[in-house]
C-alpha positions as CSV (number, residue, x, y, z in Angstrom):
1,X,0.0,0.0,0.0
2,X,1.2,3.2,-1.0
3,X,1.3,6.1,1.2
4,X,-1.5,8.4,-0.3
5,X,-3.6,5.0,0.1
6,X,-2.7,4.3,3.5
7,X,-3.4,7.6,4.5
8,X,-6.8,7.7,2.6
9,X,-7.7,4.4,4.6
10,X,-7.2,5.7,8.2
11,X,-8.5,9.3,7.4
12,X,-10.9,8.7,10.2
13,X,-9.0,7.8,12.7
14,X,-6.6,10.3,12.0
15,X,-10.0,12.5,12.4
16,X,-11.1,11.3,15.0
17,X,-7.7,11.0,16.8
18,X,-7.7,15.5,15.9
19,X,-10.9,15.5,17.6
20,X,-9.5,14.3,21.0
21,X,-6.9,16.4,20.9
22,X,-8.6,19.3,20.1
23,X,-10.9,18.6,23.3
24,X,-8.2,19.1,25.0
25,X,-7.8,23.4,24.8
26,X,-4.3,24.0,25.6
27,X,-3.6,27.9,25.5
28,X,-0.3,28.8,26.1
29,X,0.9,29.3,29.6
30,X,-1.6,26.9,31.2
31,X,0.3,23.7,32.1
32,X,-2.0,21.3,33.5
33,X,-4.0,22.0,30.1
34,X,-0.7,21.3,27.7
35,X,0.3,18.7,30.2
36,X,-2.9,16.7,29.1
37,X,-2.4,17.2,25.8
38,X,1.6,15.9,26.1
39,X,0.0,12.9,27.9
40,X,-1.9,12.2,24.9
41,X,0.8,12.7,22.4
42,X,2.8,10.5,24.9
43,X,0.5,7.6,24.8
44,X,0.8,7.7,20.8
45,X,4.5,8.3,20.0
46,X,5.5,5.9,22.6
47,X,5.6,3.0,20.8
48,X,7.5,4.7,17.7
49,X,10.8,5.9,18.8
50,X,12.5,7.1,21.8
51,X,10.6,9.6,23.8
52,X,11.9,12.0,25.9
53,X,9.6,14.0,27.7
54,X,11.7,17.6,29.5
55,X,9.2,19.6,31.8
56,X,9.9,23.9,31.1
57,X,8.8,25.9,34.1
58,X,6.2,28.3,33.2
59,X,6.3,26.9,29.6
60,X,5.0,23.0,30.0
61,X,6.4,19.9,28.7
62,X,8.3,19.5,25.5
63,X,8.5,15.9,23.7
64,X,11.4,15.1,21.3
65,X,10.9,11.8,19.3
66,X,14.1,10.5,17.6
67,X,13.6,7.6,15.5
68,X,16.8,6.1,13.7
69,X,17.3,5.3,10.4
70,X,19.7,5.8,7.4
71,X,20.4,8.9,5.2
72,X,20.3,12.1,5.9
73,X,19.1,13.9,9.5
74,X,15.3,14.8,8.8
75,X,14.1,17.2,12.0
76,X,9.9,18.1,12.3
77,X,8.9,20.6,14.3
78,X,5.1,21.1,15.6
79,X,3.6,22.6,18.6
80,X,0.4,21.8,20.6
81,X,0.1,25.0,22.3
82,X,-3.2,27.4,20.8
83,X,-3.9,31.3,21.0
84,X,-7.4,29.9,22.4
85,X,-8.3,30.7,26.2
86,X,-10.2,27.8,28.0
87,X,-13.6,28.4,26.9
88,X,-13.1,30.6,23.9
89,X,-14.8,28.0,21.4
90,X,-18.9,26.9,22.4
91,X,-18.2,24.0,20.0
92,X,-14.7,22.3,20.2
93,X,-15.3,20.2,17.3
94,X,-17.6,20.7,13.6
95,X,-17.6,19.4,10.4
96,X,-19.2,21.2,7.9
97,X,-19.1,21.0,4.2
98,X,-15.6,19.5,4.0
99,X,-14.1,21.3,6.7
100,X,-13.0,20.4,10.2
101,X,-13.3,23.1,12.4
102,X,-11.6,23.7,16.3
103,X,-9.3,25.8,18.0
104,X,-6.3,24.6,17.2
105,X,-7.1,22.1,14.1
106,X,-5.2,24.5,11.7
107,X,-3.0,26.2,13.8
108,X,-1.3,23.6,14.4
109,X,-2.6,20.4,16.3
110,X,-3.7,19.1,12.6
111,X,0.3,19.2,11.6
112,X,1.4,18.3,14.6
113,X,-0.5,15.0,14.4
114,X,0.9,14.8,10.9
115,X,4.3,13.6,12.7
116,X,2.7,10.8,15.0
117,X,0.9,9.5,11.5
118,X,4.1,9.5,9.5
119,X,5.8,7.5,12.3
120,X,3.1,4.9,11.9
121,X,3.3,4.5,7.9
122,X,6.8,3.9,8.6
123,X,6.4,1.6,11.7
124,X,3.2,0.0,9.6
125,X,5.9,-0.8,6.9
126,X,9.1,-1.1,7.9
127,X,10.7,0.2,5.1
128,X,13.8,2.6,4.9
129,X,13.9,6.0,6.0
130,X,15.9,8.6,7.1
131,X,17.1,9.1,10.6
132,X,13.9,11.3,12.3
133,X,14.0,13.7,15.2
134,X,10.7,15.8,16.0
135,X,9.9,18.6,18.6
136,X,6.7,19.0,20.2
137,X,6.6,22.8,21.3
138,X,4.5,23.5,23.9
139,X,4.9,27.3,23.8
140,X,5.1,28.2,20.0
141,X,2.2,31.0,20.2
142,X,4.9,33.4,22.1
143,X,7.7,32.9,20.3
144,X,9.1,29.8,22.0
145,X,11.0,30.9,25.0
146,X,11.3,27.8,27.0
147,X,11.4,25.4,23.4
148,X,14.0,27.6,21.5
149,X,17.5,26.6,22.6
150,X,16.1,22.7,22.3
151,X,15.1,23.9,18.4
152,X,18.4,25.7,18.0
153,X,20.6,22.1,18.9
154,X,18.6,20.1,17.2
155,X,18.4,22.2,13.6
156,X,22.7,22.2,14.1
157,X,22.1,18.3,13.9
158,X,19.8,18.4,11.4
159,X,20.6,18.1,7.3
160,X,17.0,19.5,6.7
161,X,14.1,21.0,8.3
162,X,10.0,20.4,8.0
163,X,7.9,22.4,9.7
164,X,4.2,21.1,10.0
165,X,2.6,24.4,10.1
166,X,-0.3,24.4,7.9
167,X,-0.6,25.5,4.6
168,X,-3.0,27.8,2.9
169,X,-5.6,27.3,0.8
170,X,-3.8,26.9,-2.4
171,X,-1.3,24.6,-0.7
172,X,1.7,26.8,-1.3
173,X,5.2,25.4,0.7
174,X,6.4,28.2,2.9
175,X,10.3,29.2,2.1
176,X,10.4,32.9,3.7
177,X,8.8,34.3,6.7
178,X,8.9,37.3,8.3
179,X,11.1,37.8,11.0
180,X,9.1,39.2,14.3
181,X,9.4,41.0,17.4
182,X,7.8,43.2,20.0
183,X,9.2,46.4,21.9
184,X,7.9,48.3,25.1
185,X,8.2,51.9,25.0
186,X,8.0,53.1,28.8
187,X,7.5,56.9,29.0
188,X,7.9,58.4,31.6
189,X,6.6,62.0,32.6
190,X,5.8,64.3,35.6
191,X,2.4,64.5,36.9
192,X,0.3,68.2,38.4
193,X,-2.7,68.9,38.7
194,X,-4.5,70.1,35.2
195,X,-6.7,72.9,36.8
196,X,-4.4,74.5,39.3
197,X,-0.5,74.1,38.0
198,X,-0.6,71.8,34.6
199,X,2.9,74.1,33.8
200,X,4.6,71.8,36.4
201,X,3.6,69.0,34.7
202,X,5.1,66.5,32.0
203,X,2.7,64.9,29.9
204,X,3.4,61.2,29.0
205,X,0.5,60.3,27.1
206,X,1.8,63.2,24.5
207,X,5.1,62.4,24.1
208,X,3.9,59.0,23.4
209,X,2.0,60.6,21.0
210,X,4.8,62.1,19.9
211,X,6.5,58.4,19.8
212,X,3.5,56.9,17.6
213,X,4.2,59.5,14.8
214,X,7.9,58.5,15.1
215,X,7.6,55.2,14.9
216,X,5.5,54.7,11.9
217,X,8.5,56.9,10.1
218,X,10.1,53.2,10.8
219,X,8.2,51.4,8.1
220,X,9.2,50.3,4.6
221,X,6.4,49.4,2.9
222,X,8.2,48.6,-0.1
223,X,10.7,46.6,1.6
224,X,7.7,45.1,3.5
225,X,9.2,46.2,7.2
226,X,5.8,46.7,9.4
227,X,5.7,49.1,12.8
228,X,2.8,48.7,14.8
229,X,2.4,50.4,18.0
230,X,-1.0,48.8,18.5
231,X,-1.3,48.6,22.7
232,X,-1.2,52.1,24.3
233,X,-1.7,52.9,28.0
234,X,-1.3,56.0,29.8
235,X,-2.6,58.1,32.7
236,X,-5.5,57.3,35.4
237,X,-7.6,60.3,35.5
238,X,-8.8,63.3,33.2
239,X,-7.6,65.9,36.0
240,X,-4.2,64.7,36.3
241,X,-1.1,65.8,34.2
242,X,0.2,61.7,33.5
243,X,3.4,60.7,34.6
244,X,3.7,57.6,33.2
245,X,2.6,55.9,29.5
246,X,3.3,52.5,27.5
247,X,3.3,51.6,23.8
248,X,3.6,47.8,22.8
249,X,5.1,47.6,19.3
250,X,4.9,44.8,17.2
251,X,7.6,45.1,14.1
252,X,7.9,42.9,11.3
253,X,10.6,42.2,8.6
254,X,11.7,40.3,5.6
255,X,15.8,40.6,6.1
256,X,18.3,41.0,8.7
257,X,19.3,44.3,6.9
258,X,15.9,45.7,8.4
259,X,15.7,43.7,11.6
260,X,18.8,45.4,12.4
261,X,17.8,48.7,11.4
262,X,14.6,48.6,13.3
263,X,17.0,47.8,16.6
264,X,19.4,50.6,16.3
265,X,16.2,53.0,15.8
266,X,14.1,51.9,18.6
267,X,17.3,52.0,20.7
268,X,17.6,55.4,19.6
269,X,14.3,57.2,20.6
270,X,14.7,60.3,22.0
271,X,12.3,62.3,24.0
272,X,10.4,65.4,22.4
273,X,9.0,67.2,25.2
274,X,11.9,68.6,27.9
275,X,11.9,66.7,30.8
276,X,10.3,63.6,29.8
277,X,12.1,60.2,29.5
278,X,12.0,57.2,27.1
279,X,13.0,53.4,28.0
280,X,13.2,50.8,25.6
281,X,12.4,47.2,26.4
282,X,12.2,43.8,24.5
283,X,13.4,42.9,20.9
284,X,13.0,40.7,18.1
285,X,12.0,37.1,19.1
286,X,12.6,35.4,15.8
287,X,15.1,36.3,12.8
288,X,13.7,36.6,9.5
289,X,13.8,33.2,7.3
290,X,15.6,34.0,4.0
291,X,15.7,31.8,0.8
292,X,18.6,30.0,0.6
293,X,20.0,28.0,-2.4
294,X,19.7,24.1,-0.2
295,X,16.1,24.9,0.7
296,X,15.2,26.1,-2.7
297,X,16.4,22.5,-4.0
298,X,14.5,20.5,-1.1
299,X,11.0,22.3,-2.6
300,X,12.3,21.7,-6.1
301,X,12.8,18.0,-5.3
302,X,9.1,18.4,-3.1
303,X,7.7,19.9,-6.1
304,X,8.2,16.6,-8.3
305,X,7.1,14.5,-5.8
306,X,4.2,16.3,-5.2
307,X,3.0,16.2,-8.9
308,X,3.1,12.1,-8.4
309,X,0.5,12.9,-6.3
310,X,-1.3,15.5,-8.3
311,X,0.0,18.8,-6.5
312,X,1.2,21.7,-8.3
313,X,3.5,23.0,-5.4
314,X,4.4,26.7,-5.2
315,X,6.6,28.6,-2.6
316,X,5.4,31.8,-1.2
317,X,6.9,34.1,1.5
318,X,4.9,34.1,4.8
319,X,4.5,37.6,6.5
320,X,3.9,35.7,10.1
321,X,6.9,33.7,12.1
322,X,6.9,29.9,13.1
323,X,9.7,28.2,14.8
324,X,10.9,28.1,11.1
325,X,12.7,31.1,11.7
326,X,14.4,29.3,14.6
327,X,15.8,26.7,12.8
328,X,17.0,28.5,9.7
329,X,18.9,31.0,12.0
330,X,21.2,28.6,12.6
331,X,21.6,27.8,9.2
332,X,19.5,24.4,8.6
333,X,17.8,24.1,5.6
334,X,14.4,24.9,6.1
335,X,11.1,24.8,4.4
336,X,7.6,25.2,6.3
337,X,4.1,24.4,5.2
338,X,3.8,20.8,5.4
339,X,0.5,20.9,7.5
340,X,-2.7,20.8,6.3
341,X,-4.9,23.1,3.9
342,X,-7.0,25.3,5.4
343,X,-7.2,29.0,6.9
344,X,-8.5,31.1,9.7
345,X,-5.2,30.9,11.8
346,X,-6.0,32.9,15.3
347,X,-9.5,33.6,14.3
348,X,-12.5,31.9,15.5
349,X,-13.4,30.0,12.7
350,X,-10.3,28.4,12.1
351,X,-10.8,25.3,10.0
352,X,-9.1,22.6,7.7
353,X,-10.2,21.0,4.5
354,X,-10.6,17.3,5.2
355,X,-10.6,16.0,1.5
356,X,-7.3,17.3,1.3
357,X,-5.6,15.4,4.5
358,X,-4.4,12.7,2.5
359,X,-2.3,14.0,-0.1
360,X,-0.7,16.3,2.6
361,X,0.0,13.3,4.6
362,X,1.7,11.4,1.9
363,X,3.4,14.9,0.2
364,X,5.2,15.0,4.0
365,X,5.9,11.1,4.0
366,X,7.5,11.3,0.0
367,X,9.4,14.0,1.0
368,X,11.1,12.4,4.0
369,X,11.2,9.0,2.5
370,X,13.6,10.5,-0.5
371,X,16.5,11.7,2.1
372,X,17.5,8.2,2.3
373,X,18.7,8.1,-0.6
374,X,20.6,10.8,0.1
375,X,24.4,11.1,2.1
């Protein structure tokens, strides 16, 4: 049995299998919640590799799966974590014309389970493969604190990199994204009263004004380098000169030319009005993930083994960040994408399109299947 077959065969248990684990909501930062979930993932991997289970404070358990083989060193990368609060969904689980729909079944816990099924087509038929290595990230949604320096050994190991992130619509492979941070810009004034002596005062929510205007100088539209001050907070009462005000800037960029002239510029506010005082916190979280020659000759090779299966495979670039960007920082080959079809990432009717499962499954398995053949 081929692997488009197999696949097609056990769609509903793989289904049905997405269904449990969707039941079980797993926003980031809540660890008996993603502590379920790697209980789950446990109970399914254990039998198909070495497991290794390593418990993050304030970031919940990570699983890495290594199962040997010959070739070159394939590493997947998934995460279980979801943007969704406990609660947020009134129905964890639909199907609907085609579509599955749940927090979490596009973004990502419908890729993630992509690696547990690929681990059974090859333990279901014992044929050769290339020596696997997958991370299950517990904390993807927030840039991967506790999981990064776990993603950064094991893409120095690696040969190549799939990242089970889901795809969009028109099943496009994912060989850029964005790099991606977020800033805090503390202001800090003098307060007085407004009525009797607002002279004495220094006003924080107007030099932050002041800041808003100055950072949207930052962008480069053309160059597609985003600045977006989108959280402001500042002062307590209308009768009160504000001493104190906050901008939360999230900033965006496709090269490390950029990244690095977005740093030196938000290190380099200065103050407008006399008196008043500007502190810079945070940074970018994720490097951008350029095109590089090996990864454009992984999705070439992709590309012909997806027409076997009757995909015409493109390559776009990907204005969000994954832990893609992690692993090609240290210069592993990376391409991202390999999840399922679908859309609605972070928003409430996040769905993927079931007919399509199959071929996704078996584009992934192809593709790691013809590394060992190679080395």
């Amino acid at each position: 049995m081929n692997s488009f077959d197999f696949y097609s065969k056990h769609l509903d248990g793989y289904l049905d299998e997405l269904r449990l684990l969707t039941a079980i909501e797993t926003p980031t930062g809540d660890l008996p919640q993603l502590n379920r979930a790697a209980d789950f993932l446990m109970e399914r991997v254990a039998s198909l590799g070495d497991v290794e289970r390593t418990g993050m404070p304030d970031h919940g358990p990570m699983l890495r799966i290594v199962r040997g083989g010959a070739g070159v060193r394939v590493l997947l990368l998934g995460h279980f974590d979801t943007v969704w609060p406990v609660g947020s969904w009134p129905t964890l689980w639909k199907t609907d014309q085609g579509r599955a729909y749940g927090p979490g079944v596009y973004d990502m816990k419908g890729g993630l389970l992509f690696i547990i099924w690929l681990l059974r087509f090859l333990e279901h038929h014992g044929q050769p493969h290339p020596h696997i290595e997958a991370i299950l990230n517990p904390d993807e949604e927030i840039g991967s604190p506790g999981t990064r320096p776990f993603i950064e050994e094991a893409a120095r190991r690696a040969d190549v990199v799939l990242v089970l992130e889901p795809t969009n619509l028109a099943g496009n492979l994912k060989l850029a994204r964005k790099g991606s941070g977020e800033y805090v810009v503390t202001i800090h004034g003098r307060s007085s009263h407004q009525g009797v002596e607002p002279e004495l005062g220094v006003n924080a929510v107007v030099e932050a004004a002041h800041q808003v205007l100055r950072l949207l100088e930052l962008e480069d539209l053309a160059k597609g380098t985003t600045v977006g001050p989108n959280v402001i907070q500042g002062g307590r009462v209308s009768n009160m000169v504000p001493d104190r005000a906050e901008i939360r800037v999230d900033v965006r960029a496709w090269t490390d030319d950029e990244s690095r002239r977005l740093e030196t510029a938000m290190r380099n506010l200065r103050p407008v009005l006399n008196d008043s005082r500007i502190h810079v916190f945070g940074g970018w979280n994720r490097p951008p993930m350029e095109v590089s020659d090996t990864s454009m000759e992984i999705f070439e090779g992709a590309r012909v083994l997806g027409r076997g299966l009757g995909l015409e495979l493109e390559w776009v670039k990907w204005g969000g960040s994954s832990d893609a960007n992690i692993a090609a920082a240290v210069g592993a080959p990376t391409i991202d994408g390999f999840g399922p079809v679908g859309e609605g990432a972070h928003q409430i009717d996040e769905c993927i399109v079931i007919d399509e499962l199959p071929r996704r499954l078996a584009l992934l398995t192809e593709v790691v299947r013809s590394f060992v053949h190679v080395g």
